[in-house]
C-alpha positions in Angstrom: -4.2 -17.3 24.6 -2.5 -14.4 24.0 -4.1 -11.8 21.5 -2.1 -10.8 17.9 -1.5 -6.9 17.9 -1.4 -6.2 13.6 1.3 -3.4 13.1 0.8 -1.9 9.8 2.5 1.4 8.3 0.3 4.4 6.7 1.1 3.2 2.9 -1.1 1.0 3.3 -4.2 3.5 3.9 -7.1 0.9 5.3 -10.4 3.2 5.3 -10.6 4.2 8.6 -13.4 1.1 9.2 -11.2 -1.4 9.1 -8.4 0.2 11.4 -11.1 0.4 14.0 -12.9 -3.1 13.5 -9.4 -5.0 13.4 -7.8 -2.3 15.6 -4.5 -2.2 13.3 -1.9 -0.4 14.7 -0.8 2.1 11.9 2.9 3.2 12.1 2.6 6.7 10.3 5.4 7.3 7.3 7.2 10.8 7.3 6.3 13.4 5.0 8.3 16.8 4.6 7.1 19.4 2.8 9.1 22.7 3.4 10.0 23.1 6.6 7.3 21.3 8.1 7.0 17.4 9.1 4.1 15.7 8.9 2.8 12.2 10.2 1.3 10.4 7.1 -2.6 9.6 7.9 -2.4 12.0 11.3 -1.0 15.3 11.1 -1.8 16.0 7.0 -5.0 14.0 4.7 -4.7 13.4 1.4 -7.5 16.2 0.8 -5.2 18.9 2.4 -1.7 17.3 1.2 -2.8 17.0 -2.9 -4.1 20.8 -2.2 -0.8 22.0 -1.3 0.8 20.1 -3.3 -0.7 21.8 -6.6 0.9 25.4 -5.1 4.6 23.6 -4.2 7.4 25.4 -5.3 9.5 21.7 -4.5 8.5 18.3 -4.3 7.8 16.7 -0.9 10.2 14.3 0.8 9.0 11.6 2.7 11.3 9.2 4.9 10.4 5.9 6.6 9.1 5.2 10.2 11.7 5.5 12.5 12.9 2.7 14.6 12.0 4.6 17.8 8.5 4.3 16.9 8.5 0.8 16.0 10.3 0.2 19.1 7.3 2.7 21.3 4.7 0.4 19.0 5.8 -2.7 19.7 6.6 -2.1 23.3 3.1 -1.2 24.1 1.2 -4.3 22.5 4.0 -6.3 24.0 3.5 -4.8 27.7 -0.2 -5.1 27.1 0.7 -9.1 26.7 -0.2 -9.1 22.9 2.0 -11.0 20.1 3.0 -8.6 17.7 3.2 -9.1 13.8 4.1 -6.3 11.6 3.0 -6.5 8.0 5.1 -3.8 6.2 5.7 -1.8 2.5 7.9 -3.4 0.9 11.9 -3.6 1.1 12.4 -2.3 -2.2 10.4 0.7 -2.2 11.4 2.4 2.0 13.7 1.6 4.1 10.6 0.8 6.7 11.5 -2.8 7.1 15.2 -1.9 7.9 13.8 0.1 10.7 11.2 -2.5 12.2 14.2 -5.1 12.6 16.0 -2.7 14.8 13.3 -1.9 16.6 12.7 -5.9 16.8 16.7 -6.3 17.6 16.2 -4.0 21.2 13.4 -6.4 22.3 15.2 -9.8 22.1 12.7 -12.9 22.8 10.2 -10.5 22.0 7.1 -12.8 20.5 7.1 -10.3 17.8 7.7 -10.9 13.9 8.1 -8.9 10.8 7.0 -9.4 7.3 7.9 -7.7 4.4 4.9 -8.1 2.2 6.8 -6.7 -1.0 3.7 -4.3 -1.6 1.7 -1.3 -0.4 -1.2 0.6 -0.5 -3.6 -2.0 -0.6 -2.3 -4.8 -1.7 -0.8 -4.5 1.9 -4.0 -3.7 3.4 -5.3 -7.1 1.6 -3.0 -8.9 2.9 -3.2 -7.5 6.5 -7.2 -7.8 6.5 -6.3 -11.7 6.0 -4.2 -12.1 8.4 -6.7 -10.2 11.2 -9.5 -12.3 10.7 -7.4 -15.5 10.6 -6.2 -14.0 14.1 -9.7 -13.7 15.1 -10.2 -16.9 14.6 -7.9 -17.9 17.0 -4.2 -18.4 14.8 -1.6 -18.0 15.9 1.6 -15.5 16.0 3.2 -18.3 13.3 0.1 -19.6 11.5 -0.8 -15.9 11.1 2.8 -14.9 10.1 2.8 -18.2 7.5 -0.6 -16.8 6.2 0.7 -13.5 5.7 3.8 -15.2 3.5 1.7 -17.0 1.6 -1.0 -14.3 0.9 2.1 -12.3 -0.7 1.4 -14.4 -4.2 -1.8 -13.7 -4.4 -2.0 -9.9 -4.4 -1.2 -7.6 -7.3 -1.3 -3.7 -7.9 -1.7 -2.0 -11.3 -1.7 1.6 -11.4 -1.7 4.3 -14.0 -0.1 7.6 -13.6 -0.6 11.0 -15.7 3.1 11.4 -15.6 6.2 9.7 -14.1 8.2 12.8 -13.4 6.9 12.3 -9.7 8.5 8.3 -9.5 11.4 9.7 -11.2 12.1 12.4 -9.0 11.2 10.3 -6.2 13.9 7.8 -7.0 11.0 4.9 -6.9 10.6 4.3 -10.6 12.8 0.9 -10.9 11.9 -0.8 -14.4 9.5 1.8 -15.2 12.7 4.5 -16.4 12.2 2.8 -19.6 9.4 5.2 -20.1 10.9 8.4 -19.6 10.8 8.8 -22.8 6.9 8.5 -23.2 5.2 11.3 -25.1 2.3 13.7 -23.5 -0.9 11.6 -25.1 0.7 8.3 -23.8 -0.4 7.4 -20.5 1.9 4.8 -18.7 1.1 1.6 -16.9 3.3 0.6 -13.8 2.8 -2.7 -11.8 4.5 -3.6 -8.3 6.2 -6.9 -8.8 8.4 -8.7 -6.7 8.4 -5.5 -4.7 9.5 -2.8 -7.1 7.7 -0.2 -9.6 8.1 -1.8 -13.0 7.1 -0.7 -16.4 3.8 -2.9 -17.7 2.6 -0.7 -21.0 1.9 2.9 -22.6 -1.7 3.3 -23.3 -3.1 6.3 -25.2 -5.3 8.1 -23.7 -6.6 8.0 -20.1 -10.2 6.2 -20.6 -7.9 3.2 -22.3 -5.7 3.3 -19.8 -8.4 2.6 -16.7 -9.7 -0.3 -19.0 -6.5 -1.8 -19.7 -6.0 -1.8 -15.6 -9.2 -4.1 -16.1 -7.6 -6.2 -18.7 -4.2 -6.6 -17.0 -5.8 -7.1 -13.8 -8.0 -10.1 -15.7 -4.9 -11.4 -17.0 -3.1 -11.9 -13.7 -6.2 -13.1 -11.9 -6.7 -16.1 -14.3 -9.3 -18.1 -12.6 -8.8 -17.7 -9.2 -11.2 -17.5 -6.3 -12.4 -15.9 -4.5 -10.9 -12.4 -5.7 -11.4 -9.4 -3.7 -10.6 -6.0 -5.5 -9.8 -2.6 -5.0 -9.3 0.6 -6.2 -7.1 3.3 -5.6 -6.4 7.0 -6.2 -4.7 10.2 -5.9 -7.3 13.4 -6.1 -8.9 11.2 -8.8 -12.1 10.0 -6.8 -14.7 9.7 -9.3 -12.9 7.3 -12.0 -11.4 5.3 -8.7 -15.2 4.8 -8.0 -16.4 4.0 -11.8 -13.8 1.6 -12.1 -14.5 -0.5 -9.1 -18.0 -0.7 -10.0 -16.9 -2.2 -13.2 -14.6 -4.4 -11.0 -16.4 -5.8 -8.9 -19.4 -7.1 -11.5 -16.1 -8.5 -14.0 -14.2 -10.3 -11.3 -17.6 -11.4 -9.1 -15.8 -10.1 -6.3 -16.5 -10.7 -2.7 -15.0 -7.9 -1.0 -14.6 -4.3 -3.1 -12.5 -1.2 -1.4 -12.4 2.4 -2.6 -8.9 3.7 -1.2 -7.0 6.9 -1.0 -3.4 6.7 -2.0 -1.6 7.8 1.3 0.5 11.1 1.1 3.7 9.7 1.5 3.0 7.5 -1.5 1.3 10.1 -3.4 4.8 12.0 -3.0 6.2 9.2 -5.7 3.0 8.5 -7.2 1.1 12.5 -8.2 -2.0 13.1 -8.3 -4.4 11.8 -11.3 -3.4 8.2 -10.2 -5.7 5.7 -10.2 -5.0 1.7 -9.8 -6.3 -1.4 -9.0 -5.5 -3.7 -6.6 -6.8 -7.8 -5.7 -6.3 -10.8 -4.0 -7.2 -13.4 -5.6 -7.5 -17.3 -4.7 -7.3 -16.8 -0.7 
């Protein structure tokens, strides 16, 4: 039987533990800052990118992976006699799935499929953890692709930023431009759903706003099990760890992650986020 090779791309920003136990392949987003290019997870870290960030006369630009790398990914695992399945951000937020089906479309009868799992960060990397210990199991390329379709429904991200002016000028800020217009002690609350950045609520104050991530992420949960939680953040470390101790005791979870938000997302995202994200009832 042949082995399943997981492609992932860096949005999704697996602690480094779980890359090496399920031994994802990471396709690394672009980040430009200046004049300088940077591989997303390999040539800059979120320490080092939020640091210059701070002192940036201009925002960063990031772009998606190229097809040329999908194309040296996948050729490799494919050479190596692995199926490939890659498990990517979603559609409406890069242009990263565009570029995986070209790469796919220069290896006809490839055994090779892609999946846009309409998330990121890790609601991705939830969904991608599934799917590689189904594979270890034994699944196959199409049970594991089918399991990676059907874990999309079950995942969810919350997030709270300190200010939107980073989505906005990022372009990624879909249903959440309705609060532009938010005032300085308001703190907004976004939510990917069905693959975009929409607008969920304005909380005042920042404390409210990590325990209305709680509440919102109770709400969506309802009472499924098991549920498996994580949180995220940009340069906001210690309230990313408070809040998934409160997690994991409110939701019983089984499985609790403390995540970096990559630097490409990060670009959209600024610093002081935090979020949550879960799978729940898989």
């Amino acid at each position: 039987m042949s082995k399943l090779a997981i492609v992932i791309d860096s949005t999704a920003y697996l602690p480094q533990n779980y890359i090496e136990q399920y031994q994802f392949r990471v396709a690394p987003q672009i980040l430009i800052m200046g004049e300088q290019t940077y591989q997303d997870g390999v040539d800059i870290l979120p320490a080092e990118f939020y640091r210059r960030l701070e002192s940036a006369k201009t925002l960063p630009t990031t772009s998606q992976v190229s097809p040329a790398t999908f194309h040296s990914i996948f050729s490799q695992e494919l050479e190596q006699g692995n199926d490939v399945l890659a498990l990517l951000i979603s559609s409406k937020l890069s242009g990263t799935m565009q570029s995986a089906l070209q790469a796919q479309e220069m290896l006809p009868g490839a055994r090779l499929e892609v999946v846009d799992t309409c998330t990121t960060a890790m609601g991705l990397g939830f969904i991608a953890l599934a799917v590689a210990r189904a594979a270890e199991e034994g699944a196959s390329l199409a049970e594991c692709k089918s399991l990676a379709e059907r874990a999309i429904a079950t995942t969810g991200i919350f997030f709270m930023v300190d200010t939107l002016k980073y989505l906005h000028m990022g372009g990624r800020i879909g249903g959440g431009a309705r609060f532009l217009a938010t005032t300085l002690d308001l703190k907004p609350i976004l939510e990917v759903r069905d693959g975009r950045i929409e607008a969920a609520e304005r909380v005042r104050t920042k404390s409210k706003a990590l325990q209305r991530l709680l509440e919102l992420t109770e709400n969506r949960i309802g009472n499924r099990k098991p549920v498996r939680i994580a949180t995220l953040h940009a340069k906001a470390e210690s309230e990313a760890i408070t809040l998934l101790d409160q997690a994991k005791d409110r939701f019983q979870a089984i499985e609790s992650v403390l995540s970096e938000v990559s630097p490409t997302v990060g670009t959209h995202a600024g610093p002081g986020t935090v979020g949550i994200a879960f799978m729940a009832g898989l």
